[in-house]
Wavefront OBJ file of the C-alpha trace (Angstrom):
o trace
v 46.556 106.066 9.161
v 46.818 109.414 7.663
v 42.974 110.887 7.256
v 43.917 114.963 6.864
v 46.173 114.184 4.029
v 44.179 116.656 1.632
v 45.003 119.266 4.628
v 49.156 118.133 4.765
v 49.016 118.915 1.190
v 46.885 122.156 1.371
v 49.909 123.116 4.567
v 52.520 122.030 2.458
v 52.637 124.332 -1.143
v 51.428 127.285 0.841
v 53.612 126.709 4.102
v 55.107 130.299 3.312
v 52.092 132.117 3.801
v 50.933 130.370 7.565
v 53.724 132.179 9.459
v 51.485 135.300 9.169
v 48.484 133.887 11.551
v 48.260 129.943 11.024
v 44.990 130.577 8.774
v 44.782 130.228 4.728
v 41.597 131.728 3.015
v 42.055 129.910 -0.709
v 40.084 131.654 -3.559
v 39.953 129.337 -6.696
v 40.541 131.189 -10.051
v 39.311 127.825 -11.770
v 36.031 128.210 -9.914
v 35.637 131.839 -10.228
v 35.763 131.385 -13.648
v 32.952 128.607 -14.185
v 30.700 130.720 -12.537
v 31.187 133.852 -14.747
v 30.475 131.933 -17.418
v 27.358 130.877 -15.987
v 26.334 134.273 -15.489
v 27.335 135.074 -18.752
v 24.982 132.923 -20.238
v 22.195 133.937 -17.787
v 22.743 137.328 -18.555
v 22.192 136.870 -22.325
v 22.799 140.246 -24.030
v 23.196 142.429 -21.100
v 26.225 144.025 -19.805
v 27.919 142.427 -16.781
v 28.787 144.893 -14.489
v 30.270 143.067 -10.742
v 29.517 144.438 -7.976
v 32.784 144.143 -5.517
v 32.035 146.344 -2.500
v 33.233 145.262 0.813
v 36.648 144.733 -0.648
v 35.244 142.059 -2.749
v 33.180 140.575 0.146
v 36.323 140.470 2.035
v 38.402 138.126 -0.588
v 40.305 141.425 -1.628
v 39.253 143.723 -3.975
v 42.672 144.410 -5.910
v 43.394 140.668 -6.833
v 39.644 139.963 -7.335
v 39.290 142.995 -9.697
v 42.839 141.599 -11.885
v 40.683 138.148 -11.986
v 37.542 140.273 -13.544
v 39.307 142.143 -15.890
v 41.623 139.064 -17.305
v 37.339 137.672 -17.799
v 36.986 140.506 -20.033
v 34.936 142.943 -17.278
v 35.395 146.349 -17.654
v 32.255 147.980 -15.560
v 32.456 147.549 -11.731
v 30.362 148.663 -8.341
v 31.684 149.525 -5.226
v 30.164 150.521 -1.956
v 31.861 154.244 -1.336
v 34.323 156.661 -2.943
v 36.673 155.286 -0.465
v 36.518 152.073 -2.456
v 36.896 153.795 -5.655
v 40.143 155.907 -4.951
v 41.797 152.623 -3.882
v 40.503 150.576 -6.917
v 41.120 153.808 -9.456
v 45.126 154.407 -8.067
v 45.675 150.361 -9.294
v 43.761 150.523 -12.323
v 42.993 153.411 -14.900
v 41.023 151.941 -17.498
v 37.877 150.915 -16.098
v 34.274 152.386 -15.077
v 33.886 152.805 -11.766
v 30.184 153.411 -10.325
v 29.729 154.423 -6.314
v 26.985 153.179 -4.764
v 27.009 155.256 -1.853
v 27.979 158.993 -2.382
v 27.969 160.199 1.190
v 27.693 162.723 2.903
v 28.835 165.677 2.214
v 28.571 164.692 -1.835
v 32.206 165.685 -3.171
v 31.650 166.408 -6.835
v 35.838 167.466 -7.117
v 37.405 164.184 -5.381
v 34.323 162.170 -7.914
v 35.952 163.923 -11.232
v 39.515 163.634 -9.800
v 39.218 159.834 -9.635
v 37.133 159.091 -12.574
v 34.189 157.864 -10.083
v 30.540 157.649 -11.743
v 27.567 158.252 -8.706
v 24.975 156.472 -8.129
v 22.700 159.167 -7.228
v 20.473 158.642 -4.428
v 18.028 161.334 -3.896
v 16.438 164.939 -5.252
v 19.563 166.538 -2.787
v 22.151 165.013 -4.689
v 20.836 165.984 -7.967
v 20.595 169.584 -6.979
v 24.319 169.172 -6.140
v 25.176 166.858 -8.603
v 24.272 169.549 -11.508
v 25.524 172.612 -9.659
v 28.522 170.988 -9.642
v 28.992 169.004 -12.638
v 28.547 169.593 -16.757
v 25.856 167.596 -18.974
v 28.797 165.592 -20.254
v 29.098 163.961 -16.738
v 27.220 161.083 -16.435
v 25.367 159.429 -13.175
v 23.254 156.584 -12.610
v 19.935 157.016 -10.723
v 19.026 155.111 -8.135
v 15.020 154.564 -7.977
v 13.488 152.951 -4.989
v 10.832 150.626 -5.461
v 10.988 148.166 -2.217
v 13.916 148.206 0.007
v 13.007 151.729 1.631
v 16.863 152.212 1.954
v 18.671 154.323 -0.407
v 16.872 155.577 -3.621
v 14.811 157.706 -5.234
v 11.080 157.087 -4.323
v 8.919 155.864 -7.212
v 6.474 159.117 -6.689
v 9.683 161.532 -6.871
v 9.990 159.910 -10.522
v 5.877 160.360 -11.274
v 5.967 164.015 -9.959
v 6.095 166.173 -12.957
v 7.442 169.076 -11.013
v 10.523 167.442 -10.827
v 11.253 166.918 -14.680
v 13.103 169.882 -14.848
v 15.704 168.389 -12.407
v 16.079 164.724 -14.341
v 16.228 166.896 -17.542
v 19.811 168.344 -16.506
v 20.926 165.154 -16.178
v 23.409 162.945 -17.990
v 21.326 159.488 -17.285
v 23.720 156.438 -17.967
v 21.313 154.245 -16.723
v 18.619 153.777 -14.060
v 18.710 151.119 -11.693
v 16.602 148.913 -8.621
v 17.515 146.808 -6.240
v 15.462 143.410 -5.990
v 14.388 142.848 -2.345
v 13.407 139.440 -2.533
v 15.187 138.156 -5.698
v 15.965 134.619 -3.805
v 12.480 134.140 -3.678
v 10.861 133.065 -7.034
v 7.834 133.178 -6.477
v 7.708 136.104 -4.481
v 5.678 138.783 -6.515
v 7.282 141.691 -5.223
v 10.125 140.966 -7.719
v 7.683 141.671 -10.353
v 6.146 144.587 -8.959
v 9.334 145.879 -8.794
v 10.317 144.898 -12.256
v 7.500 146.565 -13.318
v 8.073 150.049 -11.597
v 11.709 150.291 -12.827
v 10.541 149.950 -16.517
v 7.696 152.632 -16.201
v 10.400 154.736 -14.447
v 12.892 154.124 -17.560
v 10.159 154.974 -20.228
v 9.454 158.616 -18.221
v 13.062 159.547 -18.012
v 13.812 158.779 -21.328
v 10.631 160.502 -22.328
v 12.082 163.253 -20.064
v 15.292 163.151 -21.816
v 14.594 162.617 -25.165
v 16.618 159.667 -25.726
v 16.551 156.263 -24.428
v 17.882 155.300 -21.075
v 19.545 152.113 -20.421
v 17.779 150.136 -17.200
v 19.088 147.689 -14.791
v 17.629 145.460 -11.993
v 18.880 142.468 -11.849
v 21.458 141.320 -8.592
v 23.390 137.911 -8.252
v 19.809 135.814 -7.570
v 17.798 138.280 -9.992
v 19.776 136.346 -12.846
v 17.419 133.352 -11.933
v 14.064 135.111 -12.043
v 13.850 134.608 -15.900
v 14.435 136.797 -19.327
v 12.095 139.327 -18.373
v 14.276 140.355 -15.631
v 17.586 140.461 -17.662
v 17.014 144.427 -18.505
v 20.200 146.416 -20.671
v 22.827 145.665 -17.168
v 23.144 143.157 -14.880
v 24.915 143.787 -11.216
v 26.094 140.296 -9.497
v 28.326 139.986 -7.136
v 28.004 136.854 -4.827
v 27.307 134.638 -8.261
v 30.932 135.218 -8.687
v 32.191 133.402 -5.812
v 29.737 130.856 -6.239
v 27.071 131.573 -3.341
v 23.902 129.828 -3.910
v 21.469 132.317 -6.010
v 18.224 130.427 -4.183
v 18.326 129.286 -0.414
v 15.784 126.411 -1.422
v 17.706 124.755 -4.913
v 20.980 123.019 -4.885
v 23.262 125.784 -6.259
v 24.156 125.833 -9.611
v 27.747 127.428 -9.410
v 30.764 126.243 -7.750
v 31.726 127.963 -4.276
v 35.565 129.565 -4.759
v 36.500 129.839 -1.171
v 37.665 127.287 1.451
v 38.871 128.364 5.053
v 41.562 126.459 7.100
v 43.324 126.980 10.704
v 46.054 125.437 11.596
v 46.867 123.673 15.257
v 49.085 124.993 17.086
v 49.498 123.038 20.033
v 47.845 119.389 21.347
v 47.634 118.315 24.581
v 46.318 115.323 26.971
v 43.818 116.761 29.999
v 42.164 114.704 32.346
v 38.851 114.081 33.637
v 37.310 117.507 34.971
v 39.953 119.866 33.395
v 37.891 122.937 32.324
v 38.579 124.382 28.510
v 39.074 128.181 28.095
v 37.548 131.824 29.459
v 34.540 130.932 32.069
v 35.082 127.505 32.560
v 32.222 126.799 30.211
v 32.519 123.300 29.772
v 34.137 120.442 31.805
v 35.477 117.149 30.817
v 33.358 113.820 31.236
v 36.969 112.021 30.779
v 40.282 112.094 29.971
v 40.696 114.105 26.396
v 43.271 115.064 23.874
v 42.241 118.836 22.677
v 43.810 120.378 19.887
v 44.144 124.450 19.816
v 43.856 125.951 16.299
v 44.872 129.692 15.383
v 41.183 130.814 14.731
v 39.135 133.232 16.810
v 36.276 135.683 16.487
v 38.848 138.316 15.598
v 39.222 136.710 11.886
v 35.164 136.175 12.344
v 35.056 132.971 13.352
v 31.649 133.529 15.406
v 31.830 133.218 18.995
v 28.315 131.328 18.776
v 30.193 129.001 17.923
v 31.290 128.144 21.329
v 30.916 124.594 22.604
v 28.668 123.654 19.888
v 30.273 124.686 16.515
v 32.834 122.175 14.802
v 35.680 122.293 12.166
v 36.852 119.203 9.675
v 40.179 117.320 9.905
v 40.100 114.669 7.077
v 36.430 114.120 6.807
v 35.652 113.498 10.500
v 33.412 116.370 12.414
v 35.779 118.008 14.799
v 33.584 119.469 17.903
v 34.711 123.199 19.385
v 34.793 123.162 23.545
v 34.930 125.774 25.390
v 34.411 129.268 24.375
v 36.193 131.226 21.152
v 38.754 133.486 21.626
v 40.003 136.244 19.984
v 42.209 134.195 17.919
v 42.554 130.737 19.116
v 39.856 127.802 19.473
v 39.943 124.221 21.408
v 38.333 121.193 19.498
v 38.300 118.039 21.437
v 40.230 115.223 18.875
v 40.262 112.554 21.449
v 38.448 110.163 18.727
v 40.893 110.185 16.232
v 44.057 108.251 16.934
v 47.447 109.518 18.142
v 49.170 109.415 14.967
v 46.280 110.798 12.877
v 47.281 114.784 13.740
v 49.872 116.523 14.550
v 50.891 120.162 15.504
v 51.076 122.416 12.454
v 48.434 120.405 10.594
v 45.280 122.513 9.033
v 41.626 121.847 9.875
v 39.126 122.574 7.676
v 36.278 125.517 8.492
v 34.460 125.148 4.976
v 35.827 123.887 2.256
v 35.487 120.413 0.289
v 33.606 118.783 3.448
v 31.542 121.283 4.632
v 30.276 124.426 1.876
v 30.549 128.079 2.974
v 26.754 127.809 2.524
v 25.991 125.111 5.078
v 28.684 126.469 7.482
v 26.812 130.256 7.310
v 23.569 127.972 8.129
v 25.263 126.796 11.145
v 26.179 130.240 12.072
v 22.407 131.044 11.796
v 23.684 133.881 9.570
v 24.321 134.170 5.454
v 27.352 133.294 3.227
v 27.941 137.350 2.725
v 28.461 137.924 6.130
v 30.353 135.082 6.473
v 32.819 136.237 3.988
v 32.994 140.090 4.604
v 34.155 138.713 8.580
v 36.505 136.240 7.452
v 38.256 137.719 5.096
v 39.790 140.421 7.889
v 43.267 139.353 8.979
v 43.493 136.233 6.755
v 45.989 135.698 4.002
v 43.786 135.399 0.996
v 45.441 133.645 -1.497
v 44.194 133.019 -5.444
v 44.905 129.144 -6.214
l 1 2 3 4 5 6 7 8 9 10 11 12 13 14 15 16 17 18 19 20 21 22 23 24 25 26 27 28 29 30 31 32 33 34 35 36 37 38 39 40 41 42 43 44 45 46 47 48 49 50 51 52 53 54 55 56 57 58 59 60 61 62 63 64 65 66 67 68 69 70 71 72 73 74 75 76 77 78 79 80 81 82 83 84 85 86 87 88 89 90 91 92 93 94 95 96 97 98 99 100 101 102 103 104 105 106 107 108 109 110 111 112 113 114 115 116 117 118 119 120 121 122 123 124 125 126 127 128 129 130 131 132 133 134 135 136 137 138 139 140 141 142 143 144 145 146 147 148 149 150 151 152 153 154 155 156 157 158 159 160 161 162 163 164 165 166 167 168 169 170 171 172 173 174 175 176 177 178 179 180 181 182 183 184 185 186 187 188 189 190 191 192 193 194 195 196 197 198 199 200 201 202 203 204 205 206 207 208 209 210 211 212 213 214 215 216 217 218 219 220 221 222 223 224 225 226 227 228 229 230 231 232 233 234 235 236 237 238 239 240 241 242 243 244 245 246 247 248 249 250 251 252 253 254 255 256 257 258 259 260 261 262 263 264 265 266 267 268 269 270 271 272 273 274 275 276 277 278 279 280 281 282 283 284 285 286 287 288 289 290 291 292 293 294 295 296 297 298 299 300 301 302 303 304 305 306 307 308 309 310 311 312 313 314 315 316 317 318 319 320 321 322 323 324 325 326 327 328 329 330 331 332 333 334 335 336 337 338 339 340 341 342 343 344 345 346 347 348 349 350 351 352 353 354 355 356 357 358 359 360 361 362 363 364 365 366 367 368 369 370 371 372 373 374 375 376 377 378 379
């Protein structure tokens, strides 16, 4: 009986790539896709701009970013400047807008690479225009509930500081929604609310009409009101769920495997791993798969997590390791598994979503962690 054949066939057409570590982090084009056009529809009018910091929430920024330009998107975020120089050196013909200028703000290596800021305070406007024309544009950043980077809502209402926003090359203004997963939350519409009085006084400023955004990956699912001139998602792309509470609407693109590298018979009382953390009740057969907290597989996950081989819950003993994990597979029968065969960590048994819910952590985090020292590989 052969229950992991899904697995021998994942193992088999990508055989080249598990010499590196064991591990295969698959990224599905086909899924990708269905969710952009989801988004597209969701975003009605406005202009899609994905955000792909965190090398693309750890799937890889420079094969993610070919996927989003073959869609047609032109317009991406990133984190840092760091981010941009590596995305600008592979491609030259999109706009690039840094989230995070950093300290100190370097104006030259910004213009050198073609990066737009996202400008974060009344400090880097004073630098930003001693250091830059009118013809170089910037996005503000207004603050209006997270309390982390941003220009405060008062800063904006202060007419003493018109004379600053008037120097300025405004390509847009933007928010972040702090609660956006939560519909009914009313901070979202507080918020909405702020950023559009902000837009109307720095256009007013300006004398022309500034282009607003403040809508993330869940903010698509707040309603038209909330669709402003841009949209920013990121996690919509690889199919995260926009609302913790709904069944999700898009179609996750990533599955996880490990493969085993070794199987052995213990007996009764044989201890598993670092500590001695767990003992047998009875002779066992324990598999050990190529998967360990250094390719961020959580070590909270010890003795109580599980993986997937077939469609049979596969129980962790003993504590992870850096980069190998024990699984007890004494209920499956001898010729069900073998050495080199995959187990699943999420994937068509078990969603990234439900596995970060184990984890008693979030899909994002889940994916920034696991995407270090894992071949990533677009099926």
């Amino acid at each position: 009986m052969e229950i992991n054949k899904a697995s021998k066939n994942i193992k088999n057409k990508y055989k080249k790539y598990l010499f590196q570590n064991g591990n295969l982090f698959l990224i599905s084009k086909k899924n990708i896709k269905y969710n952009s056009n989801i988004i597209s529809k969701k975003s009605k009018n406005a202009v899609i701009s994905p955000v792909i910091k965190a090398d693309a929430y750890g799937m890889g920024v420079l094969s993610i970013t070919s996927i989003l330009i073959e869609l047609g998107y032109k317009k991406m975020f990133l984190a840092n400047i760091a981010e941009g120089i590596k995305l600008r050196k592979k491609f030259k013909n999109i706009e690039l807008f840094i989230l995070n200028i950093g300290k100190p703000f370097n104006v030259k290596i910004l213009k050198k690479y073609n990066l737009i800021p996202v400008i974060n305070s009344l400090e880097e406007i004073k630098i930003w225009i001693k250091n830059s024309t009118k013809k170089d544009s910037c996005i503000l950043h207004i603050d209006t509930a997270m309390n982390r980077l941003g220009i405060s809502y008062t800063e904006i209402l202060d007419k003493k500081n018109e004379v600053l926003f008037n120097k300025l090359n405004i390509k847009y203004v933007m928010t972040h929604l702090a609660c956006a997963e939560d519909t009914k939350n009313m901070l979202n519409f507080k918020q909405l609310k702020e950023i559009k009085k902000c837009t109307k006084i720095l256009s007013k400023i300006s004398e022309c009409s500034i282009k607003s955004s403040i809508c993330n990956s869940s903010g698509l699912w707040l309603g038209s009101k909330y669709i402003l001139d841009v949209v920013r998602p990121g996690a919509a792309f690889w199919g995260i769920n926009p609302h913790n509470t709904k069944q999700n609407p898009l179609k996750e693109a990533v599955s996880l495997y490990a493969q085993i590298t070794q199987i052995k018979k213990i007996s009764k009382n044989s201890s598993i791993g670092y500590g001695q953390t767990v003992k047998m009740k009875q002779d066992s057969i324990i598999a050990t798969i190529s998967i360990g907290y250094s390719h961020g597989f959580s070590r909270l996950l010890s003795n109580k997590g599980s993986v997937y081989i077939g469609n049979k819950k596969i129980t962790i003993l003993g504590r992870v390791s850096m980069d190998l994990t024990v699984i007890d597979i004494s209920k499956l029968k001898y010729d069900e598994v073998r050495t080199g065969d995959l187990v699943e960590i999420f994937g068509p048994n078990r969603s990234l979503e439900k596995f970060a819910k184990e984890n008693k952590t979030i899909p994002y985090e889940i994916l920034c962690n696991m995407g270090k020292n894992i071949p990533k590989i677009i099926v």
